[in-house]
C-alpha positions in Angstrom: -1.4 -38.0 -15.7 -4.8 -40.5 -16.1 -2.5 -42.9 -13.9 -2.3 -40.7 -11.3 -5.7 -39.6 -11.5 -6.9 -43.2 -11.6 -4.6 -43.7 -8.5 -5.9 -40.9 -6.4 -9.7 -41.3 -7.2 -9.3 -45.2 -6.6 -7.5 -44.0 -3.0 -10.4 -41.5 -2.4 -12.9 -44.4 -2.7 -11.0 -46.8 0.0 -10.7 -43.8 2.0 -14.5 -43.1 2.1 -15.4 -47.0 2.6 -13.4 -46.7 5.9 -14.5 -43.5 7.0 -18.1 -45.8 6.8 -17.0 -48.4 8.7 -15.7 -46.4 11.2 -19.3 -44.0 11.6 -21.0 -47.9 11.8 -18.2 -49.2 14.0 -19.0 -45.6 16.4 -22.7 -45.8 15.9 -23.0 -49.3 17.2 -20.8 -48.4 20.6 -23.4 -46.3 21.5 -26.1 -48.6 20.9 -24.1 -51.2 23.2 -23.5 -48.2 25.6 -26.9 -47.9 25.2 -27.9 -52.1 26.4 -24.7 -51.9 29.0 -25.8 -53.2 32.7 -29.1 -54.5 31.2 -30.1 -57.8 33.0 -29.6 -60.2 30.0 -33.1 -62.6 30.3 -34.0 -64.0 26.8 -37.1 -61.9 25.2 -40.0 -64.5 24.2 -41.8 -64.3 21.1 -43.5 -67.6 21.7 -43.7 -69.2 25.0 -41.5 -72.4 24.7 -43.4 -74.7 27.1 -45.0 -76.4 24.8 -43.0 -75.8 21.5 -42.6 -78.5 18.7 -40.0 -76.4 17.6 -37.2 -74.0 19.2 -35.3 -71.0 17.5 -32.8 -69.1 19.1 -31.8 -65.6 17.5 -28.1 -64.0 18.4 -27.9 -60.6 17.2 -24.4 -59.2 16.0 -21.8 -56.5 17.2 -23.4 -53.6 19.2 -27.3 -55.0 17.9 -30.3 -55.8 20.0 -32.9 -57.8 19.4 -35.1 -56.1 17.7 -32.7 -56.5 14.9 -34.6 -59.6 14.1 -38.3 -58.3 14.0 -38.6 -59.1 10.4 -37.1 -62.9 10.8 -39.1 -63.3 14.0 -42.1 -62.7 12.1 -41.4 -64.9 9.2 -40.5 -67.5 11.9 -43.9 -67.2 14.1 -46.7 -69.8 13.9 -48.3 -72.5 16.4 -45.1 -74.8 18.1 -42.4 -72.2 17.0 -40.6 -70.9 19.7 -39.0 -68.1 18.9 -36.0 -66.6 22.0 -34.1 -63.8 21.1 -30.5 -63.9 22.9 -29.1 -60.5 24.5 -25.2 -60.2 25.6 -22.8 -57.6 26.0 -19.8 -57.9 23.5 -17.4 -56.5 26.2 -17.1 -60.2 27.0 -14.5 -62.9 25.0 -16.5 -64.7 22.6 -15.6 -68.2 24.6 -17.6 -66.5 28.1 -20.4 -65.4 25.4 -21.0 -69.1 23.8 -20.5 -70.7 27.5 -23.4 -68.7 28.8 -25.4 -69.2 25.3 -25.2 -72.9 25.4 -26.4 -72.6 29.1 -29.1 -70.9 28.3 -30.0 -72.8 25.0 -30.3 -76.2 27.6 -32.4 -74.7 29.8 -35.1 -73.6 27.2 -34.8 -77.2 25.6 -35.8 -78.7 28.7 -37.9 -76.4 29.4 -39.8 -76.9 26.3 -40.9 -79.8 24.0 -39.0 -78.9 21.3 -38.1 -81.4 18.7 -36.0 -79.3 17.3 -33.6 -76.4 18.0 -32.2 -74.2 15.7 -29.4 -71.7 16.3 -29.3 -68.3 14.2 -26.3 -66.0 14.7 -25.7 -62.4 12.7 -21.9 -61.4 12.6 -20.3 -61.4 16.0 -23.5 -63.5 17.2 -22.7 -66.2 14.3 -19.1 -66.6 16.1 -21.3 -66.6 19.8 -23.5 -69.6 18.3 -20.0 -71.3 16.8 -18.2 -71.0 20.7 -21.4 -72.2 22.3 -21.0 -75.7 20.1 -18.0 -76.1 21.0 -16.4 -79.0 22.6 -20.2 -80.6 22.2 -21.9 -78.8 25.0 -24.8 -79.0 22.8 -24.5 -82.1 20.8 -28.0 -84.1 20.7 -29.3 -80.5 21.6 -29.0 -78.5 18.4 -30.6 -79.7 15.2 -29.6 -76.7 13.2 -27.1 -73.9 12.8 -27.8 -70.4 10.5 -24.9 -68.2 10.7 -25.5 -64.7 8.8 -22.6 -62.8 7.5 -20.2 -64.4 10.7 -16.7 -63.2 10.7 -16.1 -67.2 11.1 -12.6 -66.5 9.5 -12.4 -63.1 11.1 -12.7 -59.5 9.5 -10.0 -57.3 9.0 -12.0 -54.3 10.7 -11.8 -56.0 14.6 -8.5 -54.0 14.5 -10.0 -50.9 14.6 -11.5 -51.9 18.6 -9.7 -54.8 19.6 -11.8 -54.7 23.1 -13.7 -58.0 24.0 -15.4 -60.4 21.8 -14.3 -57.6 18.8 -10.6 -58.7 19.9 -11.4 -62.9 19.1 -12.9 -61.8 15.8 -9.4 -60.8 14.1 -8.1 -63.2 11.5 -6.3 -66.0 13.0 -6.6 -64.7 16.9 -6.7 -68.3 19.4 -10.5 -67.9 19.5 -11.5 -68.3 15.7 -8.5 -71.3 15.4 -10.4 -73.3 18.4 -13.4 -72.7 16.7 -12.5 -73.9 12.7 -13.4 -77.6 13.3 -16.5 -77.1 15.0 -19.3 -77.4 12.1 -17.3 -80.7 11.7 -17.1 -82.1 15.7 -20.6 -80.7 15.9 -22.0 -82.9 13.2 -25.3 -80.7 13.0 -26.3 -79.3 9.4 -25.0 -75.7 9.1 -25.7 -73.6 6.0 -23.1 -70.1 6.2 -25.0 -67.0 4.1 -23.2 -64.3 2.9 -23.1 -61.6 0.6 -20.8 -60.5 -2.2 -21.9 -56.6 -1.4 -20.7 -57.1 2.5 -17.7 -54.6 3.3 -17.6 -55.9 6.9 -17.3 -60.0 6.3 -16.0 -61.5 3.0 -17.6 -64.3 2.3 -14.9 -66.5 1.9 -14.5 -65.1 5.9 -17.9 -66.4 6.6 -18.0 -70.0 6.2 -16.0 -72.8 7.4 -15.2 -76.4 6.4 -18.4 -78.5 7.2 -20.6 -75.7 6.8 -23.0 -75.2 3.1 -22.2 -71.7 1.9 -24.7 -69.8 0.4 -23.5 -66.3 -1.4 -25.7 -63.9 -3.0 -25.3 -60.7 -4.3 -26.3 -56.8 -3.5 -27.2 -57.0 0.1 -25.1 -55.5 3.0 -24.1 -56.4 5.9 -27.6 -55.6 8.3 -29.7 -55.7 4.9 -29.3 -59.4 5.0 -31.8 -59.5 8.1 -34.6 -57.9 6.6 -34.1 -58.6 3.0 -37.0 -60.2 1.7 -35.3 -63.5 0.1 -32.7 -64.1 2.5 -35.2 -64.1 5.2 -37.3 -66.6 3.4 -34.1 -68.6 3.4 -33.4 -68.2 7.3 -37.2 -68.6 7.5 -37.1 -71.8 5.9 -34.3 -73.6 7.1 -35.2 -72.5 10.8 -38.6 -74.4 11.1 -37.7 -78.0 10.6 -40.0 -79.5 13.5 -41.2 -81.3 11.4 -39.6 -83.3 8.1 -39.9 -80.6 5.0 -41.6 -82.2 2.6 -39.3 -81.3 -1.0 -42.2 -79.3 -3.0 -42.7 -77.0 0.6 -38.8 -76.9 0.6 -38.5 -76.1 -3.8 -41.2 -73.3 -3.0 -39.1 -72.0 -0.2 -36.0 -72.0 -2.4 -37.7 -70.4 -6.0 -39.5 -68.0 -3.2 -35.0 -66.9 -2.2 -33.9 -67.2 -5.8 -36.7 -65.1 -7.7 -36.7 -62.4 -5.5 -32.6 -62.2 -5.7 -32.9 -62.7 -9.4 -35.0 -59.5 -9.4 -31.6 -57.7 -8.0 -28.9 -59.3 -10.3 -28.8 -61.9 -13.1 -26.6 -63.8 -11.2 -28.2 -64.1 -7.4 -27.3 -66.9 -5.3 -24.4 -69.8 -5.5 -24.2 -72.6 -3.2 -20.7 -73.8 -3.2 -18.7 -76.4 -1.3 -15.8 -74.6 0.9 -12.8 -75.7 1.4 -11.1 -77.3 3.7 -10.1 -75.0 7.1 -6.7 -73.3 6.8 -4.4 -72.4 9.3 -5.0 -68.8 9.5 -2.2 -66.1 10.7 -2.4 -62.8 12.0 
């Protein structure tokens, strides 16, 4: 009798967790619904003309820009540049990082940028890994930031396989041409995640080449305005200048003591392993 209880209450709780998903998966249609047959122009924080230093912000699956007020403000200050990025994911994720890298060279020459940092949340982490692809951007990009990216897909793109959601299920064509790319691109690329995220595992959000960085108790849009992670984003997205190591410790204690304050055990940087061939 306790088995079967057990049973049922642990089939209740998957059940709930999917009925979630599915009221997020719905609530960020009509949000895209919302955004369809906008122009897509990029949405200046800073003007870029004269910029030391260039960030680019790609919001996730049915998200706008303002999704990033929070990092946008941690990243402001004189030569930061910061663009947000606007696209519609009714488009394959390959026609999405085509017309980001496009974009991302025009406001490089554009500006005088010393650096240019690329920062991608979920379905935008997988635009920012397409637009590297076959080195479109190489001697462009310094930096890559990918938050919570379904890198090695999420089981939940089943539930609308339409567009970019379609390239975002485990071992489609799109996310196997894109599993060498942190490697070909040769740019520094540092993968968070979170232990608490029900959309993107963290061992889905990472990929050989990349430094994974895992903590714990944040979901899935919390990461973007959680206090520590965006300290994190904040201070691996500003490199127009070498960091010197105490500014970059007091970055780092600054992401681990407010994580601590969460759970005993907060952050762990581990090295991921190699690519795999991934099936459907």
């Amino acid at each position: 009798m306790d088995t079967t209880s057990t049973t049922v209450r642990r089939h209740l709780r998957e059940v709930r967790a999917a009925l979630r998903v599915v009221l997020g998966v719905l609530a960020t249609l009509v949000l895209a619904a919302l955004h369809a047959g906008r122009v897509r122009t990029p949405e200046l924080t800073t003007q870029v003309a004269d910029a030391r230093s260039l960030v680019v912000l790609v919001h996730g699956f049915g998200a706008g820009p303002d999704c990033w007020d929070t990092v946008a403000d941690a990243l402001g200050g004189p030569g930061v540049a910061v663009v947000t990025h606007r696209y519609t994911w009714t488009t394959g994720v390959p026609e999405l990082g085509a017309r980001l890298a496009d974009e991302v060279r025009d406001l490089a020459r554009r500006s005088g940028a010393r650096s240019v940092t690329l920062v991608g949340h979920s379905l935008g982490g997988v635009v920012v890994a397409a637009s590297l692809a076959g080195g479109r951007l190489a001697g462009v990009v310094t930096r890559v930031v990918t938050v919570a990216a379904p890198l090695r897909g999420t089981r939940w793109a089943h539930l609308f396989p339409v567009g970019a959601v379609r390239d975002l299920r485990a071992g489609s064509p799109v996310l196997r041409s894109l599993a060498d790319v942190p490697v070909t691109a040769g740019t520094p690329w540092t993968a968070l995640a979170s232990r608490a995220d029900v959309v993107v595992a963290t061992d889905a959000a990472a990929l050989e080449g990349t430094e994974a960085v895992v903590v714990d108790g944040v979901g899935h849009c919390g990461l973007l305005s959680d206090t520590g992670v965006v300290a994190r984003i904040a201070g691996l997205a500003r490199p127009a200048r070498p960091v010197r190591p105490a500014r970059r410790d007091a970055a780092n204690a600054l992401f681990a003591a407010s994580m601590r304050a969460k759970s005993p055990l907060i952050m762990q940087t581990t090295a991921v392993r190699p690519a795999l061939t991934l099936v459907a």
